[in-house]
C-alpha positions, 0 to 999 in steps of 0.5 A: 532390201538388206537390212544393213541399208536400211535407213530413216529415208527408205522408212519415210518413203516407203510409208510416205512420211517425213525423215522428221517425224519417222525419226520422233516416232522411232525415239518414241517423241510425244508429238506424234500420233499413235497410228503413226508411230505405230506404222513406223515401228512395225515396218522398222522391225519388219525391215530389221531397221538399226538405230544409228545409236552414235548418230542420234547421240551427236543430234540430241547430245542424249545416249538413252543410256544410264550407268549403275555402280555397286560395290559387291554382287555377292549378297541379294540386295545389290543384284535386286536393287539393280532388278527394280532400276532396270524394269523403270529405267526399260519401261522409259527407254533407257539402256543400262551399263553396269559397273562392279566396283568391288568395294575398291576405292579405284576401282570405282574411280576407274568405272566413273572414267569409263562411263563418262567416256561413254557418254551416259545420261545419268548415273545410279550410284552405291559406293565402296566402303573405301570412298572418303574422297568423292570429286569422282562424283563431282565430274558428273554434275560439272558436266551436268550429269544428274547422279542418284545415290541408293543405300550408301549414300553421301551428304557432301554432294548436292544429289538426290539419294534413296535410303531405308531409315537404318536408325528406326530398323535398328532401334526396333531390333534391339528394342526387340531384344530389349523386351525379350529379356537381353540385356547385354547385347552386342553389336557388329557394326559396319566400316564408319565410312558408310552412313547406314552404318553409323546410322544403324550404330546411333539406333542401337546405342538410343534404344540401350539408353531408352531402355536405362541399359549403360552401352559397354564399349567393349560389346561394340565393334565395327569391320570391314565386313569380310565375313572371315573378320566376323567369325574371328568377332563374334569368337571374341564375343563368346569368350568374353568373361561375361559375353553378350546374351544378345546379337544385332549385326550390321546385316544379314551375312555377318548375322549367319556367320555368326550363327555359324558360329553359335551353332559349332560351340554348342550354344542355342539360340536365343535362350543362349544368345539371341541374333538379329540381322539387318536386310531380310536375305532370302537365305534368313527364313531357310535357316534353322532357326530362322532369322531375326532381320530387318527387312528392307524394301530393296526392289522400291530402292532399285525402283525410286532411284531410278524415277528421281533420276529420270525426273531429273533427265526430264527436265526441260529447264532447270533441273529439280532441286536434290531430293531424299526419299526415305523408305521404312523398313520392318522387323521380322521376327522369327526363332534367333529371337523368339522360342516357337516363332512360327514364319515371320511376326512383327512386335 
């Protein structure tokens, strides 16, 4: 029998079952015993027997397919992310479709369209720093699509969403560099049209105020995030007449350009100027010195967003309310900030 012809009816009659249940057993239905599930697979793959996936997404109005958008591959977190999603979204049998929208409003507009057209279950989502308009979103959920939100997240829609706790991450670093003796301590903030950026933001100028430091507006300054902006920013800085003594960035990129740029005039560090970075890339405990970062629990993002989403696909009736899962984040202390610290500490 060539594998091309073979169908659920040559299953069936070869293992003297009904198309029904052969069919709940090759889409893994809870309502059928293990032993014969087990017989169905393994002749299905003995035969090399293809899904008819089109077919099967006529009858159940189901694809077993999620799409995944991000704005950049070019740091670890969204690539990680993605890691931890997958491994929940295989082990529940869902495919995946990938979409990069490269920080491009239309782009992203575009990636919607297609997985629309594609027919998905439902949609993990981190969108561009352009994003101020997001009826594109909108779509799914008139269509009954459930859509999860992760790290760049949004309020105005009804949707589960993911997040770290930026505000207390960022508060703990600069409260950090408080305690070590800056006092005038700059920051690189992210575009404003990104939450976790105006959360970071919030953390920063709280813990100057807890501490009875006067924020001086001029130490402040929010960017694309192209990294050949921050070297010009972090110039800027340095030439103040009276420069910071301190860093916190709004990631860990912006944080190594920045050393970069420490390190080609001269200046040490932290005795000179101390650095802190948000996110705990791996290239930040191989520098020398080592990075001052935030740490963020990026594979249980990938991880969380996916189980919010499949809790939502699940459903028999009426889907779950929309919820926010909140993930801690951790100080990592290691020599921006701190002479002589050897691997990573916490305060």
């Amino acid at each position: 029998m060539k594998s091309e012809q073979v169908t659920i009816i040559d299953i069936a009659r070869t293992l003297n079952l009904s198309k029904s249940t052969v069919s709940r057993a090759l889409t893994n239905h809870p309502n059928v015993k293990e032993k014969t599930r087990k017989q169905v697979l393994d002749l299905a793959a003995q035969l090399d027997y293809q899904r008819n996936q089109l077919a099967i997404s006529l009858l159940t109005n189901r694809t077993q397919t999620i799409g995944i958008i991000v704005p950049e591959f070019l740091s670890f977190f969204y690539p990680n992310v993605i890691i931890g999603a997958q491994a929940v979204l295989a082990e529940a049998h869902y495919n995946v479709v990938i979409c990069h929208s490269n920080e491009s409003y239309e782009t992203e507009v575009a990636n919607t369209k297609a997985l629309l057209a594609s027919r998905v279950d439902g949609l993990l989502v981190s969108h561009t720093k352009e994003t101020r308009n997001f009826d594109h979103f909108s779509m799914f959920d008139r269509r009954g699509i459930p859509v999860v939100f992760f790290n760049r997240v949004v309020d105005s829609l009804n949707v589960s969403k993911v997040v770290v706790d930026d505000y207390v991450g960022a508060f703990q670093a600069v409260e950090h560099l408080i305690k070590t003796g800056k006092r005038r301590i700059a920051h690189l903030a992210g575009p404003d049209t990104l939450q976790n950026s105006r959360n970071r933001l919030n953390g920063y100028r709280d813990a100057l105020q807890q501490y009875g430091i006067t924020l001086d507006p001029g130490l402040v300054i929010s960017y694309d995030l192209s990294l050949d902006k921050a070297t010009i920013y972090v110039n800027h800085l340095l030439n103040l007449p009276e420069p910071p003594d301190a860093l916190f960035t709004i990631n860990d990129p912006t944080a190594i350009e920045a050393i970069k740029v420490i390190k080609s005039r001269g200046l040490t560090m932290p005795d000179d100027i101390a650095v802190v970075g948000f996110s705990d890339d791996p290239v930040s405990s191989l520098i020398e010195p080592g990075l001052t970062t935030v740490s963020q629990p990026v594979d249980a993002i990938g991880r969380q967003a996916a189980q919010l989403l499949i809790k939502q696909l699940v459903a028999d009736d009426q889907r779950p309310p929309a919820e926010t899962v909140v993930l801690p984040t951790r100080l990592l202390i290691r020599g921006t900030t701190l002479t002589g610290a050897a691997g990573d500490t916490r305060p």
